[in-house]
Backbone bond lengths (Angstrom), bond angles and torsions (degrees), N, CA, C in turn:
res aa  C-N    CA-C-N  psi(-1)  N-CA   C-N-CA  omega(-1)  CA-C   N-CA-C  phi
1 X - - - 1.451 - - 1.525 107.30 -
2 X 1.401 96.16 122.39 1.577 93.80 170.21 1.931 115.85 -113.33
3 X 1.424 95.78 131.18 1.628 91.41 178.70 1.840 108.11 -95.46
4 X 1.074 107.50 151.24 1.832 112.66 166.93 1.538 111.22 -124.50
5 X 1.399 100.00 113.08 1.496 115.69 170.19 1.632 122.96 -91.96
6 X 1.080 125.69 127.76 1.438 163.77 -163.20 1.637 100.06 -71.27
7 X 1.042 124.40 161.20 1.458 123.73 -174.79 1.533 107.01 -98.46
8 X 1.701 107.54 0.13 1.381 103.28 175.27 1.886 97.27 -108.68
9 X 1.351 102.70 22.47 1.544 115.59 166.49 1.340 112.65 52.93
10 X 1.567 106.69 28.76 1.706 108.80 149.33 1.329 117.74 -119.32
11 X 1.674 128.65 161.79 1.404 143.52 -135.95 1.597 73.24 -85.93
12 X 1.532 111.37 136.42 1.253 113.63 141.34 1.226 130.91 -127.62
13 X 1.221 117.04 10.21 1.741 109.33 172.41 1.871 71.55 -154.54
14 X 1.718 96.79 164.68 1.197 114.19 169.26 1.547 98.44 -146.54
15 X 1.140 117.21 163.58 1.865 137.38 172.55 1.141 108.03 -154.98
16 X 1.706 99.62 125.15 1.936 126.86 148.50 0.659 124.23 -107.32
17 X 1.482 117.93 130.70 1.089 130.57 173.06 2.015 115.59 -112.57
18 X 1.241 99.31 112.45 1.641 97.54 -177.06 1.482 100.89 -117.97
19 X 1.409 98.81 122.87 1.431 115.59 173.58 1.898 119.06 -104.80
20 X 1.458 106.28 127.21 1.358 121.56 -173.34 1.521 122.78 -143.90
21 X 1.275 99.57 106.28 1.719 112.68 -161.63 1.574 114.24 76.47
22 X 0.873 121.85 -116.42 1.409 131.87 177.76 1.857 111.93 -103.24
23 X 1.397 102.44 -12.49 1.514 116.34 -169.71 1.900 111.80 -101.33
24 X 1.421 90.30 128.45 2.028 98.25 -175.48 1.856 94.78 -117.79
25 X 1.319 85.54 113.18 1.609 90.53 141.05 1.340 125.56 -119.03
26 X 1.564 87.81 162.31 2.014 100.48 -153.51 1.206 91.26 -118.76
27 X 1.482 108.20 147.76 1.772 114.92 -178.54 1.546 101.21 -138.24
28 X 1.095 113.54 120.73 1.975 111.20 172.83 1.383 100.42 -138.33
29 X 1.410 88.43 146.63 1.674 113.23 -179.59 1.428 102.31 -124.26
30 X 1.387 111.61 136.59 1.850 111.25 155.81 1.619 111.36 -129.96
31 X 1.342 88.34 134.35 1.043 103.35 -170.91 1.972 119.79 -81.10
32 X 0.872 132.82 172.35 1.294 125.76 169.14 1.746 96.51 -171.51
33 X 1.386 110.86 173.72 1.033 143.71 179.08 1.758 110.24 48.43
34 X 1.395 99.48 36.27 1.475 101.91 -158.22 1.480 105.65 -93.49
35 X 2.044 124.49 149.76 1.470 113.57 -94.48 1.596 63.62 -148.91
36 X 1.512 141.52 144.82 1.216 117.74 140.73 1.817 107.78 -118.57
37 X 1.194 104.76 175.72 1.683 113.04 -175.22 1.451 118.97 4.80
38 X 1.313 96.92 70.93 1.657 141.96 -175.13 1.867 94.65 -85.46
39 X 1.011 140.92 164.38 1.395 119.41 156.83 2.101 89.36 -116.01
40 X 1.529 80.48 159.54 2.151 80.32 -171.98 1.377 102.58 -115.44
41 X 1.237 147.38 132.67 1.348 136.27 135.49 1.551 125.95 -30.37
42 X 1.312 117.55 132.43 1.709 116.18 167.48 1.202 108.09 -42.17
43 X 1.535 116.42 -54.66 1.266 93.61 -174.21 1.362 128.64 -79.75
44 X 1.351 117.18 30.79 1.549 123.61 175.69 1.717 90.75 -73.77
45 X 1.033 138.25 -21.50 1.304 126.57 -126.57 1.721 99.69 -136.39
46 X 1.537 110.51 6.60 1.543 124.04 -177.37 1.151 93.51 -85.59
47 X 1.101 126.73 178.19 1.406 157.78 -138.65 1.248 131.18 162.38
48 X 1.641 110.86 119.90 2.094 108.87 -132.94 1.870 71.34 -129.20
49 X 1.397 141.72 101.21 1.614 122.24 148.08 0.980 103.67 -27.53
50 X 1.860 106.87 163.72 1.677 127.12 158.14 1.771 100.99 -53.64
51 X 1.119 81.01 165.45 2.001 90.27 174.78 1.743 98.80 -71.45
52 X 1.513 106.25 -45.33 1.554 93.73 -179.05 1.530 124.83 -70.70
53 X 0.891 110.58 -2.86 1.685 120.53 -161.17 2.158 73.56 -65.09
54 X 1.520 76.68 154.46 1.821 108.15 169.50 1.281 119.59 -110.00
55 X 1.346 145.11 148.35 0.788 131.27 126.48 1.107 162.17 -115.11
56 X 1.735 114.40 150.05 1.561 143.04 -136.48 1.725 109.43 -35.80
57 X 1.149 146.95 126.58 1.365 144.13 168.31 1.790 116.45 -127.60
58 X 1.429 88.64 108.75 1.645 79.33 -175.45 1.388 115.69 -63.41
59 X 1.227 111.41 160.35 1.490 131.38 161.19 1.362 128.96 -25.39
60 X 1.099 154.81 131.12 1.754 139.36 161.77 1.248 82.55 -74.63
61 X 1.690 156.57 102.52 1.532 146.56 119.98 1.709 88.32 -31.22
62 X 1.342 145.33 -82.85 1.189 139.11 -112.99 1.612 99.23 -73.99
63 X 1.199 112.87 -56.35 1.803 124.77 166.85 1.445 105.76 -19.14
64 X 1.853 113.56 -46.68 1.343 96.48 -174.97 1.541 113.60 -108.79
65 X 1.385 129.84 39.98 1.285 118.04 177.63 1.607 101.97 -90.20
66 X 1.734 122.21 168.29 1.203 105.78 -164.24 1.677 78.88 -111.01
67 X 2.036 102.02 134.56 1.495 114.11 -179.89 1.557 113.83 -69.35
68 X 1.495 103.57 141.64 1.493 111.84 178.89 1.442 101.93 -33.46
69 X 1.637 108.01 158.47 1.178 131.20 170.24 1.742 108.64 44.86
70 X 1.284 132.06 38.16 0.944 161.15 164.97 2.247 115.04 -101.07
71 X 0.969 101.69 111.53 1.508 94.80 172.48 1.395 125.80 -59.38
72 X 1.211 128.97 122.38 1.478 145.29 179.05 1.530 104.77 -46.23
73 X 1.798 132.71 125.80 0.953 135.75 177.40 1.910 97.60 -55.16
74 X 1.261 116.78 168.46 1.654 125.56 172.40 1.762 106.36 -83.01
75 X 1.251 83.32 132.62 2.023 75.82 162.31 1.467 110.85 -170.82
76 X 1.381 121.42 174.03 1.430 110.92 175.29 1.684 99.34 -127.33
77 X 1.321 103.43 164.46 1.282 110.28 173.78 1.681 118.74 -131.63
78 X 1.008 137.24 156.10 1.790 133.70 -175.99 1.882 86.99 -89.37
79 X 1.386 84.08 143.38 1.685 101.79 148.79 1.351 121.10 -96.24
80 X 1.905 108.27 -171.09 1.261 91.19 -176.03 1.576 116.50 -105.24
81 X 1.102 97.12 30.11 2.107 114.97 170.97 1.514 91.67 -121.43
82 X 1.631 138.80 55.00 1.329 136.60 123.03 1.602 118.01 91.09
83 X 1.430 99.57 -19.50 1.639 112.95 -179.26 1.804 105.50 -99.89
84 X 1.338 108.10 172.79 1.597 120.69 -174.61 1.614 80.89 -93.51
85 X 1.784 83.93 165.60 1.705 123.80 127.62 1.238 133.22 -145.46
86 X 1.207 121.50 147.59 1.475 120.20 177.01 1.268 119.01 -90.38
87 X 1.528 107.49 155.22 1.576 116.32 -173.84 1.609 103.28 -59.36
88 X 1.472 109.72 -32.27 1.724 103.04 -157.10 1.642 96.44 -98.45
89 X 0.978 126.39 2.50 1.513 142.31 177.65 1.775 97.13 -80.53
90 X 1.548 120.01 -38.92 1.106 123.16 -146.35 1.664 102.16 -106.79
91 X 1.304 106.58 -38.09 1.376 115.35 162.55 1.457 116.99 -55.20
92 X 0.836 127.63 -33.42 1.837 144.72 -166.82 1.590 89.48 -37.12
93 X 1.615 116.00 125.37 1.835 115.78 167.82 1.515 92.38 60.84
94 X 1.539 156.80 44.76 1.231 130.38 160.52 1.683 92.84 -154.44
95 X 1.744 103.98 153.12 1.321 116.94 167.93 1.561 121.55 -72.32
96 X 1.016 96.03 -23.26 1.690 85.45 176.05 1.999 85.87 -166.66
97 X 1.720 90.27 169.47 1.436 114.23 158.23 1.253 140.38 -121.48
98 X 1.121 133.01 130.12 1.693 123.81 -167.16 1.732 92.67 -105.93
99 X 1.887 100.83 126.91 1.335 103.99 -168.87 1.951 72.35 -115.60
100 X 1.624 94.79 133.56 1.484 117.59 178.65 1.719 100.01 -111.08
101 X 1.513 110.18 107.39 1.764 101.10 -174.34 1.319 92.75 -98.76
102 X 1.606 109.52 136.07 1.674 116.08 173.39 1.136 97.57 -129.80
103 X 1.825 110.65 178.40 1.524 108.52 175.65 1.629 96.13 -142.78
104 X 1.383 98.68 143.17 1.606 135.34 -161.99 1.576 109.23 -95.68
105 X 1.403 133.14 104.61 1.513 118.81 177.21 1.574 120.73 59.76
């Protein structure tokens, strides 16, 4: 992070740079009209959503887990050599299956 100070010795532009893998993203801000020992109202500092904004409701996950001793819905999944398998393909001769979900690229 680089800051740039002003000759009235406040920040006026700043730059990041975050680097990840081979890939940089750059972030800059400039500043202007910048104010010191200003006094602020509280309500400078409220915050009204859009009228449409929603609000957030998590998920029931638990509603949909499938209950012990309950049979596993059917499904298939890709590997990572491009072809499926199926759950009941995988069960074949075994008491149970441990499905390990990862992610590829």
């Amino acid at each position: 992070m680089k800051l740039y100070v002003g000759a009235n010795k406040l920040v006026t532009r700043m730059t990041l740079a975050i680097k990840q893998d081979k890939e940089t993203t750059r972030y800059d801000a400039i500043l202007s009209n910048v104010k010191t020992n200003q006094p602020l109202a509280t309500a400078s500092f409220a915050y009204t959503p859009p009228k449409t904004a929603k609000l957030y409701e998590e998920p029931d996950f638990e509603s949909k887990l499938v209950p012990v001793g309950k049979e596993a819905p059917k499904f298939s999944l890709p590997t990572a050599t491009g072809s499926h398998v199926e759950l009941a393909e995988a069960l074949k001769g075994k008491k149970a299956v441990l499905v390990n979900f990862w992610f590829h690229g």
